[in-house]
C-alpha positions in Angstrom: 8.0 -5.5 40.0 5.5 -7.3 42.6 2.1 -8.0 41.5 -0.2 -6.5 43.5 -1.9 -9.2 46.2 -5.3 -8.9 45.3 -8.0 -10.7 47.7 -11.7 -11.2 48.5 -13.6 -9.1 50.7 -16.2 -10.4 52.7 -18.6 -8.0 53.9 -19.1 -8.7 57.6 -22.7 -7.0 59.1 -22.5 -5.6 62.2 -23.3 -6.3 65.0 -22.4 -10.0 64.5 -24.8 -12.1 66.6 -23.1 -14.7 68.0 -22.4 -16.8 71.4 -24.2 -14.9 74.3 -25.8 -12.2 71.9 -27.3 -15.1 69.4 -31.1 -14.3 68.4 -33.9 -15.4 69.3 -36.5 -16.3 66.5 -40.1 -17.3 67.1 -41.7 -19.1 64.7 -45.7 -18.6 64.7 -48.5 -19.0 62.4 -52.4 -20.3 61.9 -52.4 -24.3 62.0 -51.8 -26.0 58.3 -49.5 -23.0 57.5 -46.1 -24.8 57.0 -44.2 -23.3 60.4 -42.9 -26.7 61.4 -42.0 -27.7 57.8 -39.5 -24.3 58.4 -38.6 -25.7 61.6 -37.5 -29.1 60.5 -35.6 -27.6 57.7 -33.0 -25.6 59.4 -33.5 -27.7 62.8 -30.3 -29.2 64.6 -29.9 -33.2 65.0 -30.4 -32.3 68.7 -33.9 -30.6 69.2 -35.6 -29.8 72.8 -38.6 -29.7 73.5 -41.0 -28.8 76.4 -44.4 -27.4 77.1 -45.3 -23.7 77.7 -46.1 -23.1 81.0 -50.0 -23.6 81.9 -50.7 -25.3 78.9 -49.6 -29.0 77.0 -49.2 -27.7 73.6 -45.4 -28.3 73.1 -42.5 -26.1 71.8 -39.1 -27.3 69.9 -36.2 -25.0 70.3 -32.7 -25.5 68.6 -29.8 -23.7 67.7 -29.4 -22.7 64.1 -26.4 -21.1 62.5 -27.4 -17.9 59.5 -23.8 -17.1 58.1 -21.7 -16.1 60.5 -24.9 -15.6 62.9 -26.1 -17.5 65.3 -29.9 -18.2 66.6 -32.4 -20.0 68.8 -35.7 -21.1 66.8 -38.5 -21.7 68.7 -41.4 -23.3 67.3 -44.4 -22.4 68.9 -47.5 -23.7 69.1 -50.3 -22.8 66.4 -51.8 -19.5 67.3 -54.9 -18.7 65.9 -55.8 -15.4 67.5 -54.2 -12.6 69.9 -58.5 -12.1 70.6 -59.0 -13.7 74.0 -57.1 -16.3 73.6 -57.8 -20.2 74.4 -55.3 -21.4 77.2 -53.0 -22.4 74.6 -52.6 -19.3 72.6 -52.6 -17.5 75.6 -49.3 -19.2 76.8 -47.6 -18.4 73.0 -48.7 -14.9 73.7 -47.1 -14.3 77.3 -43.9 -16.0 75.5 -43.6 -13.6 72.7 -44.6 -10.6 75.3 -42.4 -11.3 78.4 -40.4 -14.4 77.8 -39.0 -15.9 80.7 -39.6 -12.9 83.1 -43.3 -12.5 83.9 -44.5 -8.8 84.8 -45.6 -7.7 88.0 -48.8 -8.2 87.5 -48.3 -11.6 87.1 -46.4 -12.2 90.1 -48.9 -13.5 92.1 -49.7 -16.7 89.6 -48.2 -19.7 90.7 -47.0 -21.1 87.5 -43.6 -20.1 86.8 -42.6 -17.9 83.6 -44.0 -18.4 80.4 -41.2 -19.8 79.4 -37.3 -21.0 80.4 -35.7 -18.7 77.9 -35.8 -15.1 76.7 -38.2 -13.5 74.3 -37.6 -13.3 71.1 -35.9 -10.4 69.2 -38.1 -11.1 65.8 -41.1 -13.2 65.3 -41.4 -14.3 61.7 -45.3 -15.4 60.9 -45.8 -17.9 58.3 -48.7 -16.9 56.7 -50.3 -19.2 53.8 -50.7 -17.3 50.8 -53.2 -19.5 49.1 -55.7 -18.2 52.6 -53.9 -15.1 52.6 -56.8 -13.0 53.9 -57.1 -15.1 57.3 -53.5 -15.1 58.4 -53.5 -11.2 57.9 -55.6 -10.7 60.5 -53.7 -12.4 62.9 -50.8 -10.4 61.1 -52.6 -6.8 62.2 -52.7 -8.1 66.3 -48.7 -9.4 66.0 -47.9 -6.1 64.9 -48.7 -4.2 68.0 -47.0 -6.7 70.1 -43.9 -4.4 69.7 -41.3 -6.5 68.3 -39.7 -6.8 64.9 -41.4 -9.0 62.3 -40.9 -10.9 59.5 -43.3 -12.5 57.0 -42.8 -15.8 55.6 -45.4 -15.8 52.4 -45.3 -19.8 52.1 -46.9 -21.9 49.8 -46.3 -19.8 46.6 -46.5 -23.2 44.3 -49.9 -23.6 45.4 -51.1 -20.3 44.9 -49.4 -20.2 41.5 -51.2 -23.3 40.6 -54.9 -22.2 41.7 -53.6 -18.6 39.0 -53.1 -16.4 41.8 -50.4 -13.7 41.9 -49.6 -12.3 45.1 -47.2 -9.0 45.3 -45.2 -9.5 48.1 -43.7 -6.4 47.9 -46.6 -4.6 48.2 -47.8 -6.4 51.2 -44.4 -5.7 52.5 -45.0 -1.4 51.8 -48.6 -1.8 53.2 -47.9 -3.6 57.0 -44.2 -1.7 57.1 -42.5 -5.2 57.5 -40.1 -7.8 55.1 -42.2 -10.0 53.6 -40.5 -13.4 51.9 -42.4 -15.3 48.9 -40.7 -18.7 50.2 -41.8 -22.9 49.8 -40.9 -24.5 52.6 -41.6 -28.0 51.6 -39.4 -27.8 48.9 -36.6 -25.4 50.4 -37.2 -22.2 48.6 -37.1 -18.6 50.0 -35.9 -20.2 54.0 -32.0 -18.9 53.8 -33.5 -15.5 52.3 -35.9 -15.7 55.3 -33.8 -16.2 57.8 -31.7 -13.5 56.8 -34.3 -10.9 56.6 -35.3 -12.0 60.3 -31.9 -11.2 61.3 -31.7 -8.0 59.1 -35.1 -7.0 61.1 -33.3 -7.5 64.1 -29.7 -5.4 62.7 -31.4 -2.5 61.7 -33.7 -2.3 65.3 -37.0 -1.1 63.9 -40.3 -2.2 65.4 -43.5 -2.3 63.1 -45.7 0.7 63.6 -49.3 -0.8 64.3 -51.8 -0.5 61.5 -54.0 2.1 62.9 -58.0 1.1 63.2 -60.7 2.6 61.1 -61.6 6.3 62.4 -64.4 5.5 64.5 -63.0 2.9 66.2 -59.8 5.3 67.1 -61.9 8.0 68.3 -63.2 5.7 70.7 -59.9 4.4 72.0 -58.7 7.6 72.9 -60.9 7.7 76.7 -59.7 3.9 77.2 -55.7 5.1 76.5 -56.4 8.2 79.0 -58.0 5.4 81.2 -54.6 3.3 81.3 -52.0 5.7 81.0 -50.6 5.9 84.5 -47.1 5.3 84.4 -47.7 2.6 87.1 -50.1 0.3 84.8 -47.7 0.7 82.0 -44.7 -0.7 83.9 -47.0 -3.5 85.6 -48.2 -5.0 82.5 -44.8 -4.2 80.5 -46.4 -4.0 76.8 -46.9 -1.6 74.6 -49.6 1.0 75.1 -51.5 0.6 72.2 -51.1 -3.2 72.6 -52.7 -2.8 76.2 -55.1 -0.1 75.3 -56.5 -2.4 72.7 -56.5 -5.5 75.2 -58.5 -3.7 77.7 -60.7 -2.5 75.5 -61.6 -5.2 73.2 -62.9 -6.9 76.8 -59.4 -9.4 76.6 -60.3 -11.5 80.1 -56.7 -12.0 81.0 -55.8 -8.2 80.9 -59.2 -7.4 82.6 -58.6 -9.7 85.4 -55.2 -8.6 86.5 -56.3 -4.9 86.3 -59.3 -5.8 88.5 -57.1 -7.3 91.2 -54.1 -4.5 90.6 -56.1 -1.3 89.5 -59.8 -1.6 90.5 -60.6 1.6 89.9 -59.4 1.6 86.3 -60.7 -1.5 85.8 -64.2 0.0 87.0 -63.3 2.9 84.5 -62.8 0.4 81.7 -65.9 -1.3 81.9 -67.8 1.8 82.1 -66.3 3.3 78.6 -66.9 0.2 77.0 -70.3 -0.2 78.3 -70.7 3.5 76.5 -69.2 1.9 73.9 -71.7 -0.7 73.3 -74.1 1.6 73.3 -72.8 4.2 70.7 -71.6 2.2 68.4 -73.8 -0.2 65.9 -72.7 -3.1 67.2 -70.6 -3.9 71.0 -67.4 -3.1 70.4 -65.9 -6.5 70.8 -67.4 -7.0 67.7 -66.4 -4.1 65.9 -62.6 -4.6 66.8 -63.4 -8.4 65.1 -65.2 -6.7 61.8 -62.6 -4.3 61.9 -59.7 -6.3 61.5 -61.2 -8.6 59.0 -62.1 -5.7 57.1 -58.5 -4.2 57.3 -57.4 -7.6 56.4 -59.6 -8.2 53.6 -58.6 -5.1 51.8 -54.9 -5.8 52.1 -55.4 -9.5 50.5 -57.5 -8.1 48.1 -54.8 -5.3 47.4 -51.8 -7.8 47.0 -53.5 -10.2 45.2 -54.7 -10.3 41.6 -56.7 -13.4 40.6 -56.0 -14.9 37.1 -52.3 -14.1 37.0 -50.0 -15.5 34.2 -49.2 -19.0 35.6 -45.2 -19.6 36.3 -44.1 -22.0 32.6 -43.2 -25.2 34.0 -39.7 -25.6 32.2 -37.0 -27.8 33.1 -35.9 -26.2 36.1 -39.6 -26.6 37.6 -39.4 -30.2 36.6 -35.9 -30.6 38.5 -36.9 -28.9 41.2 -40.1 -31.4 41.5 -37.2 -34.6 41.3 -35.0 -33.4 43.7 -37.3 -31.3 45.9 -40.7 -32.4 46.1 -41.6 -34.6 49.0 -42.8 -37.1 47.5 -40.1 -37.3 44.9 -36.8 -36.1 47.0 -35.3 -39.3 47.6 -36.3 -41.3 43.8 -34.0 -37.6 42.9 -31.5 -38.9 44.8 -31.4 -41.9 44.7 -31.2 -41.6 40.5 -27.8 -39.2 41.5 -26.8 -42.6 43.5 -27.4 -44.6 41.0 -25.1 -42.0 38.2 -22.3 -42.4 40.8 -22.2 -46.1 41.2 -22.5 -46.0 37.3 -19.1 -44.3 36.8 -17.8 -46.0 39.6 -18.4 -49.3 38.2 -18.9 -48.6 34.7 -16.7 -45.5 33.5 -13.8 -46.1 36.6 -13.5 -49.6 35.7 -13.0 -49.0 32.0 -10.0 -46.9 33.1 -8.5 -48.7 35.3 -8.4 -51.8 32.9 -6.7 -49.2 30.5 -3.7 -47.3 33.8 -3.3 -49.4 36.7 -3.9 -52.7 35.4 -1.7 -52.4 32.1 0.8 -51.2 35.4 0.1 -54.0 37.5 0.2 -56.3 34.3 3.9 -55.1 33.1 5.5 -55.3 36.6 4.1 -59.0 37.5 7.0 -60.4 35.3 9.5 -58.0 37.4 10.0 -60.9 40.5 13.3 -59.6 42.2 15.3 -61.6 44.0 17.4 -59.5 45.9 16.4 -56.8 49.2 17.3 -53.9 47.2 15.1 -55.1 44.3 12.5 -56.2 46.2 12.1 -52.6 47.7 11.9 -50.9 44.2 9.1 -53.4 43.3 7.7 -52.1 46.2 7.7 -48.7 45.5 7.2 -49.1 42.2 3.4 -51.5 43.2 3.3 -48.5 45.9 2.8 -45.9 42.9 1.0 -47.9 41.3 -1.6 -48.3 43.5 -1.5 -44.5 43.7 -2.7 -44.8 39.8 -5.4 -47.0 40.3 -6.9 -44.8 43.2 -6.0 -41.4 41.6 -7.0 -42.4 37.7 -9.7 -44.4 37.5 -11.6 -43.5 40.7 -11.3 -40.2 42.3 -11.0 -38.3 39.1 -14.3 -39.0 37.4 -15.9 -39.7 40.7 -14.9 -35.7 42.1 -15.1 -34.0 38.8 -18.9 -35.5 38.5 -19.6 -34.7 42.3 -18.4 -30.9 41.8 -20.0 -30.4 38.7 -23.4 -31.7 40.1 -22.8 -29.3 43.5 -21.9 -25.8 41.2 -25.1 -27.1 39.1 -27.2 -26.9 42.4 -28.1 -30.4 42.3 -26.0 -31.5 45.3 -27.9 -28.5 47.1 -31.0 -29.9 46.7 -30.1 -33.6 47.5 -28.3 -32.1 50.7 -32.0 -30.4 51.3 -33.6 -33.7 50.4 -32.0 -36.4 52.4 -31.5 -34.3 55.4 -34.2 -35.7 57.7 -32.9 -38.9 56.9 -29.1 -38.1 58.2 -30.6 -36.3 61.4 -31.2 -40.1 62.6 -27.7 -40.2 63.0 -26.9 -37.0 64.1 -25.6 -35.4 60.7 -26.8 -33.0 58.1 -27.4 -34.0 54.9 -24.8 -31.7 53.7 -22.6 -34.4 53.9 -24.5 -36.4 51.5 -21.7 -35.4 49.1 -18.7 -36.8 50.7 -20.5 -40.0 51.3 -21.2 -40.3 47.7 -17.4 -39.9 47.3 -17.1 -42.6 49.6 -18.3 -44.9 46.6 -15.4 -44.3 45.0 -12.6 -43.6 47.3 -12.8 -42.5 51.3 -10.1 -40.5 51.2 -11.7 -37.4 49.5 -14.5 -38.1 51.3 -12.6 -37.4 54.1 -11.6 -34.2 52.9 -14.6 -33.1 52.0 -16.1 -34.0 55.4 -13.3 -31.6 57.4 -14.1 -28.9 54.7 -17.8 -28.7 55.4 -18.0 -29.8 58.9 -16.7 -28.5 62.1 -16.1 -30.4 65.0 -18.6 -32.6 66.2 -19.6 -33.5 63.1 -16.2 -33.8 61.3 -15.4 -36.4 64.0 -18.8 -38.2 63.4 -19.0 -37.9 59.4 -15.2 -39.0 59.7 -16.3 -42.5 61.6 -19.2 -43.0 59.6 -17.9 -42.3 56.2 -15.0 -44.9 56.4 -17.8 -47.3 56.4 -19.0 -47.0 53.0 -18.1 -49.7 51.0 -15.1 -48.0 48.6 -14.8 -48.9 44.9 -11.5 -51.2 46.1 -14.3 -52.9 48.9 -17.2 -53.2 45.9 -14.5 -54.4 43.1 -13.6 -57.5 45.7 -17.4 -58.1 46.8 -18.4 -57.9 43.1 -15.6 -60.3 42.1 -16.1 -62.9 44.5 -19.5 -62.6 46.0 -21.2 -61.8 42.3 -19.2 -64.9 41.1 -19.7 -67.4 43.7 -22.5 -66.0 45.8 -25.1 -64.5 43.2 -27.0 -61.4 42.8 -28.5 -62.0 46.5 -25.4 -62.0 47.9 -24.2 -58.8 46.7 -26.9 -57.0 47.8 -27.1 -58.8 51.1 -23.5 -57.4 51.9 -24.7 -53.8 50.8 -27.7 -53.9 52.5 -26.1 -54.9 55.6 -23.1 -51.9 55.3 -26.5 -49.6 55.2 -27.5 -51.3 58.5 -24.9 -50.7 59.9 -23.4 -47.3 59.5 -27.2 -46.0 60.5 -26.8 -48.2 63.6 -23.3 -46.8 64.1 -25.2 -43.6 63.7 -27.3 -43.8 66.3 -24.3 -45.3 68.9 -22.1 -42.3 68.5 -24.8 -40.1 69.0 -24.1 -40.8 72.5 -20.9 -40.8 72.8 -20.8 -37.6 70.8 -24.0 -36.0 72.7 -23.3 -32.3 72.2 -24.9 -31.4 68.6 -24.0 -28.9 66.2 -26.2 -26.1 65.6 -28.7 -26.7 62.9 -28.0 -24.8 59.6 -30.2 -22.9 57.2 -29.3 -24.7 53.6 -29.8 -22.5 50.9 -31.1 -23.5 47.5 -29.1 -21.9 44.5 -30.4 -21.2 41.3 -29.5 -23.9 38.3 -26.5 -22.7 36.3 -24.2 -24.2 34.4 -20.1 -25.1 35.6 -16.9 -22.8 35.0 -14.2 -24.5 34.7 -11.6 -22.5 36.6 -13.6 -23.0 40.1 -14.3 -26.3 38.7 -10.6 -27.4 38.8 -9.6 -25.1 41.6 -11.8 -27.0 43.9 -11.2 -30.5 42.7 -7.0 -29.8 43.2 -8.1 -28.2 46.7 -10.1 -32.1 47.1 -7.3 -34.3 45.9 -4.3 -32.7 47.2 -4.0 -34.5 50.4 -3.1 -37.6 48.0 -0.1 -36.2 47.0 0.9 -34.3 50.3 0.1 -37.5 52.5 -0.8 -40.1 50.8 1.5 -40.6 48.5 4.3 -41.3 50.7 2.5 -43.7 53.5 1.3 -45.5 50.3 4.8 -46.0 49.1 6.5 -46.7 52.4 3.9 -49.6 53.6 4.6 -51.1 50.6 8.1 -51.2 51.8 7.5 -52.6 55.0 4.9 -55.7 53.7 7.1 -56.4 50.7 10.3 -56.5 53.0 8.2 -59.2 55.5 7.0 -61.2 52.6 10.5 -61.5 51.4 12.4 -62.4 54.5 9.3 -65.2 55.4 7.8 -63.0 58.0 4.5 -64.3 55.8 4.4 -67.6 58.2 5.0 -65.4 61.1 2.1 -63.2 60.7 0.0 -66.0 59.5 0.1 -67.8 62.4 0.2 -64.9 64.8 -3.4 -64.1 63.0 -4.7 -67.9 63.1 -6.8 -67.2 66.6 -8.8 -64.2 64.2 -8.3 -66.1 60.7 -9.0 -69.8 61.7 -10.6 -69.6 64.9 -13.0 -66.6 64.8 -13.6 -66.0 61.1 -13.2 -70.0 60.6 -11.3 -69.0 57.3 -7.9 -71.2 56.3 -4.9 -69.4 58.0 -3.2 -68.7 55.0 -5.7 -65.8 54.3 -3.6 -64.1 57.2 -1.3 -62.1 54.5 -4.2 -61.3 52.6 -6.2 -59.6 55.6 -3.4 -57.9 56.5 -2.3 -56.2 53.2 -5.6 -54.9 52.7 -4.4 -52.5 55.0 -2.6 -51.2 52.6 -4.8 -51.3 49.6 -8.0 -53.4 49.3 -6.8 -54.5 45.7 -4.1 -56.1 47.1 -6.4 -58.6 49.3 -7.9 -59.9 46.7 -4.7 -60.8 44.4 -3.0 -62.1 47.5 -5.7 -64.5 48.2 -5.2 -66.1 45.2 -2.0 -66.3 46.1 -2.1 -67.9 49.0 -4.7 -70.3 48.1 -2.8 -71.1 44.8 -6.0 -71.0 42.5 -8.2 -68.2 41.1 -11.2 -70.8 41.9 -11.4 -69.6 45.3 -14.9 -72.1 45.7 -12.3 -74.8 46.1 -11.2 -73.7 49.1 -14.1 -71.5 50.7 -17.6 -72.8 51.5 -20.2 -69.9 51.0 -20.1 -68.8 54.7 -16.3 -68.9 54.7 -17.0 -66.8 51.9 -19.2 -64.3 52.8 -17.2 -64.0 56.4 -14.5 -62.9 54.3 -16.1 -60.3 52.6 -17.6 -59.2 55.4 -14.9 -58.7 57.1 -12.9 -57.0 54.7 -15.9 -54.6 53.8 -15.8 -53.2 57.8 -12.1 -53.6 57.9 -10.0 -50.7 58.2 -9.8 -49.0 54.7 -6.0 -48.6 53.7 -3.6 -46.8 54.8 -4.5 -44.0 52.9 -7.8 -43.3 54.8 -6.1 -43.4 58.5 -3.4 -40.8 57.1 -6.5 -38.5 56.3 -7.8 -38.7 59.3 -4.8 -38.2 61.5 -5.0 -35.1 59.6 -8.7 -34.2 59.8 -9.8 -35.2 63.2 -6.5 -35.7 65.5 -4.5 -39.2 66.0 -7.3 -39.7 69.1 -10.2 -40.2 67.1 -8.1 -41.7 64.2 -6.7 -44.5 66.6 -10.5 -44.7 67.6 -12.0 -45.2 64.2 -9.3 -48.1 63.5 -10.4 -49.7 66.4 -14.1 -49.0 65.7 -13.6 -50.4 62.4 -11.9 -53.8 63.8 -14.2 -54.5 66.3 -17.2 -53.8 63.8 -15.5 -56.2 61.5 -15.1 -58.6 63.9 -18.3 -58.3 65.6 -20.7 -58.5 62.4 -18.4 -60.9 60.4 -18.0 -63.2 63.5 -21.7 -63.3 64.0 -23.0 -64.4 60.1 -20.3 -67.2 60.7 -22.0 -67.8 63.8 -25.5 -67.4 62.8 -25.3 -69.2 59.2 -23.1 -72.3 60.6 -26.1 -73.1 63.2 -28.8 -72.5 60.8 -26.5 -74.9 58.2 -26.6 -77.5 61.7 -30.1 -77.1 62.5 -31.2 -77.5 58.4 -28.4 -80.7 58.4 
């Protein structure tokens, strides 16, 4: 009897926006209250930027990805008031009303639109909620705007610090609109934002305008008779109430194009609020001002109670500060860095000292003489080289990288470090695989093509391969820490930093196109199951099996077979114009360099080999030295690595990120040489 196939559903919201029906989300909001800080955090590594039209206050724009939606963000320029507005608030405010097709009215201006791209379909306000009264009134003038909207409630921490409790959910019942408690500096609430923006926009309901106080009503009512002609409405293209209360609030832009358009309503207009003035206790400019502050002042005082029960600052506060904060973010991660080096170098080493090198140790006394025995040594160092990757390294170094991503800490370091990676065209969700770089690049690799897609795969795959490996740190450690000191190692670290961020910023151009920018959620703490747990680290590692496994084995083949027929000489001397001439290195080394194609390891035991002595200083000066290293630290990988990434990102770019790697290796090994042999001249 069959089991029954049993599978995950995935609820899919309708209608999906995506390619030509992506949103468009405005981002606006009172200077000081955080907007940009939600722009930078979902922001692509590609932004553009530009100026509204008739004003030099600047916009970004990017593409964004919200699940399976798609958006534009614009961040607009602070707008402090709807109220006759300065230029540059009047330009945001011909944005959010027309977009990029200006009315009639406003044909005869000889700026262009107000902008080169649509409307949006939701604004979201970020209102401060430690000064909640004074962004709510510019909340009650977006409201009759006529588009959906969305309020981002930022800065919650502070507020909770100065004891004040603000009940967003009531706000929310009050203006008729979502309303999202959210800290933007330190990630929380922005995912949940941005998917009640595009919830706002799903379901197709505008906001209904808070209505005025009564008096102020009953005096609109001759103003909306006064503009009601269906050919005002369709010349200004706004909402009635939004226009009735432009006009009659005295707004100079409105006024102006209905006195060249509609003279005799504009004449109209200025009588009724000239009766106005005199009615009412105070011109009724004012009044619509009082008003609204009053209106808003009630609502803050509604939704927030003073002297609320501060938030307990327990541990997950505390971890949120590390690994969130600004000014703490990158100690956080760099203390995650430092735990991963530490099992790399501490934990992995114990265990390969107790696997592969026990391996390694009982085959040295197996020397065959013969081709058929020298191809089962092969296989046989071939699987054992499998061990020492497998074992020591990508065990601990995954199992401690997935349990620190389904604790949320991986989340939050992705959050942390993203700004950094935008500098070379990344997110920093692929902070992860280049902490599994540390240990091995080949799950790196596949966790790059699991949580990338196509520009970025292809970048995050060149990039990645450039993180010194625990095979690369085991040789620089070994020789450089032995011969070369503490400065040495660090010099050789340092200078892998400098140049996969200068790498970065050269294959930003010849990858131009960027990804769309993606809104990184921040889970709650909680602690690992095991059965995702291991499901996930098999779905990591399997490639080592499925591909690896058997390049690993058949190179070994191949180098043993040329060693044992004397193809050694051969290759040496075909290498001498890189080994002797270039790298000024003896040409013996040639072997050496080239089985570190197959595994780093191997490099290092074969130069002793060659040079016939485990006191390599004999033999190599401390440029030769540190040429070496350098060189083998840019050097392709191991076969392994170019075996992923014919898999991951096509035998194009694979072929292109061997040659990358050479010529890097070359180029920066080549030029210390270079460099430290005429500074060693000049100091002679």
């Amino acid at each position: 009897m069959k089991r029954p196939v049993t599978s995950t559903a995935v609820p899919l919201h309708q209608p999906l926006f995506r390619g030509e029906r992506r949103l468009r989300i405005a981002l606006v909001g009172l200077p000081g209250c955080g907007k940009s800080t939600f722009f930078r955090a979902v922001a692509s590594t590609s932004v553009q930027s530009g100026a509204l039209t008739g004003t030099r206050q600047a916009y970004d724009e990017c593409a964004v990805e919200i699940g399976l939606d798609e958006a534009r963000v614009i961040d607009l320029p602070s707008l402090r008031s709807l109220r006759d507005p300065d230029p540059g608030d009047q330009a945001a405010l011909k944005y959010l009303l027309w977009g990029d097709e200006r009315p009639p009215v406003s044909a005869h201006e000889p700026q262009g639109p107000p902008a080169p791209f649509a409307p949006p379909d939701v604004i979201v306000q970020v209102v401060d909620a430690v000064a909640l009264e004074r962004h709510l009134e510019l909340t009650l003038e977006l409201l009759q705007i006529g588009r959906p909207l969305v309020i981002a409630l930022n800065k919650m921490d502070e507020a909770r610090d100065k004891g004040l409790h603000i009940g967003s959910r009531m706000l929310a019942r009050r203006l008729g609109v979502a309303v999202v408690p959210t800290v933007a500096v330190m990630g929380h609430g922005i995912a949940e934002l941005f998917a009640a923006a595009v919830e706002a926009v799903r379901r197709g309901v505008c906001p209904v305008p808070a209505p005025p106080s009564p008096h102020i009503g009953e005096g609109l009512r001759p103003f909306a008779e006064a503009v009601r002609a269906p050919e005002i409405r369709n010349a200004f293209r706004v909402p009635p109430h939004f226009l009735v209360a432009r006009v009659a609030e005295g707004d100079r832009y409105f006024l102006d194009e209905m006195r060249q358009h509609f003279p005799q309503q504009h004449a109209e207009v200025l009588r009724l609020r000239a009766v106005a003035d005199r009615t009412l206790r105070r011109p009724l400019r004012e009044e619509f001002h009082a008003d609204r502050h009053h209106r808003a002042a009630i609502l803050a005082e509604a939704a927030m109670r003073p002297g609320g029960v501060r938030e307990r600052r327990n541990w997950r506060y505390w971890l949120d500060e590390l690994f969130l904060s600004p000014r703490w973010g990158l100690v956080g991660s760099m203390a995650v860095f430092a735990a991963v080096l530490f099992v790399v170098f501490g934990v992995s080493v114990q265990l390969d000292a107790m696997t592969a090198a026990r391996l390694v140790e009982w085959a040295s006394a197996w020397q065959p003489t013969t081709a058929s025995g020298v191809v089962a040594r092969a296989v046989a160092d071939g699987l054992i080289g499998l061990v020492g990757i497998v074992v020591p390294y990508m065990i601990p170094l995954v199992l401690l990288l997935i349990v620190l991503e389904h604790v949320g800490i991986m989340a939050r370091i992705a959050f942390a470090v993203d700004r950094g990676f935008h500098r070379v065209g990344l997110h920093g969700g692929v902070a992860v695989p280049f902490l599994l770089g540390l240990g091995c690049n080949v799950p790196a690799l596949s966790a790059i093509a699991a949580g990338t897609r196509e520009r970025e795969r292809v970048v995050g795959s060149l990039l990645v391969i450039f993180v010194p490996c625990s095979a690369r740190s085991a040789i620089i450690l070994a020789l450089a820490g032995k011969y070369l000191g503490a400065t040495g190692v660090l010099a050789i670290f340092v200078l892998a930093m400098v140049v996969i961020a200068a790498l970065g910023q050269l294959l930003r151009r010849r990858y131009p196109q960027s990804g769309p920018g993606q809104v990184q959620e921040i889970p709650p703490y909680a602690l690992p199951r095991w059965g995702p747990l291991l499901k996930e680290m098999w779905g990591r590692t399997r490639d080592i099996l499925t591909i690896v496994t058997p390049l690993l084995v058949g190179g070994s083949v191949v180098l043993a077979l040329f060693s044992h027929f004397g193809a050694d000489r051969v290759i040496n001397a075909l290498l001498a114009p890189i080994t002797s001439w270039w790298l000024g290195l003896p040409a013996v080394l040639g072997v050496p360099v080239l089985f570190g194609v197959l595994r780093k390891e191997l490099s290092l035991l074969m130069v002793y080999q060659a040079l016939g002595t485990f006191d390599v200083d004999r033999y190599l000066d401390p440029v030769q030295l540190l040429t070496f290293l350098l060189f083998l630290t840019f050097y392709v990988p191991c076969v392994s690595t170019f075996a992923v990434m014919l898999k991951t990102i096509g035998s194009r770019e694979a072929i292109f990120a061997v040659s990358l790697s050479v010529g890097v290796a070359l180029a920066v090994s080549g030029a210390v040489r270079f460099a430290l042999e005429t500074m060693r001249l000049l100091l002679a």
